[in-house]
C-alpha positions in Angstrom: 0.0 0.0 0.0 1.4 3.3 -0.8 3.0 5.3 1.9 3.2 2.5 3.8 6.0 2.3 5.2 7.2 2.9 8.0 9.4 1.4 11.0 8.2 1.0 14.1 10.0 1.0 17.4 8.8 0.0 21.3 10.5 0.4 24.1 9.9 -0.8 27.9 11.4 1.3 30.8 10.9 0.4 34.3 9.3 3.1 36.4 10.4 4.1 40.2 6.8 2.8 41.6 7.7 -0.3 39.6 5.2 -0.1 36.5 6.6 -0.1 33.4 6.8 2.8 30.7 5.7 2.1 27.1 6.5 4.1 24.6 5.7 3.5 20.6 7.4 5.3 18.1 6.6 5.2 14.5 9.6 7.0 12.0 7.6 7.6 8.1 9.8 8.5 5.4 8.0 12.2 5.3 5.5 14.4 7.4 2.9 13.0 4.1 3.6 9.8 4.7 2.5 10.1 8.0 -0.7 12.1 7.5 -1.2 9.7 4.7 -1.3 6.6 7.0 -3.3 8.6 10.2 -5.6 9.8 8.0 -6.5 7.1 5.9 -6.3 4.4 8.2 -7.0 6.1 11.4 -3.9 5.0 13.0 -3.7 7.4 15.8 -6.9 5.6 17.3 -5.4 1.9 16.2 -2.6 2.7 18.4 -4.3 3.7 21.5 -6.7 1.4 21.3 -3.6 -1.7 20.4 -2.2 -0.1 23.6 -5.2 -0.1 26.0 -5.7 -3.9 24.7 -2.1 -4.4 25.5 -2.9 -3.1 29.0 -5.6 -5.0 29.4 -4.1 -8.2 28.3 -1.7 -7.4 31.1 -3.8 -6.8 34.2 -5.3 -9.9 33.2 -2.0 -12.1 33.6 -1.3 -10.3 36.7 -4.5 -11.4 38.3 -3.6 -15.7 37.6 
């Protein structure tokens, strides 16, 4: 698909009160590939809502 690509990098940090910081970076090749992708495939709102999943997912495992 055109304007694609992209990488993506995540990376986990461990936080003083012992959580752990997520952080998602996407690098596109221009400022219009980027627009291109969270425009047209909304992926400002796939990420948060990937990331809330994730979360979720998470807690879950905790609790068995």
């Amino acid at each position: 698909m055109p304007g694609a690509n992209f990488d993506a990098t995540i990376l986990f940090a461990d936080e003083p009160n012992g959580g752990t910081r997520v952080t998602l970076c996407h690098h596109f090749r221009s400022v219009a590939d980027r627009d291109l992708i969270v425009k047209t495939y909304g992926a400002a709102d796939g990420a948060r809502q990937t990331l809330n999943k994730f979360a979720t997912y998470l807690v879950d495992r905790a609790q068995h």
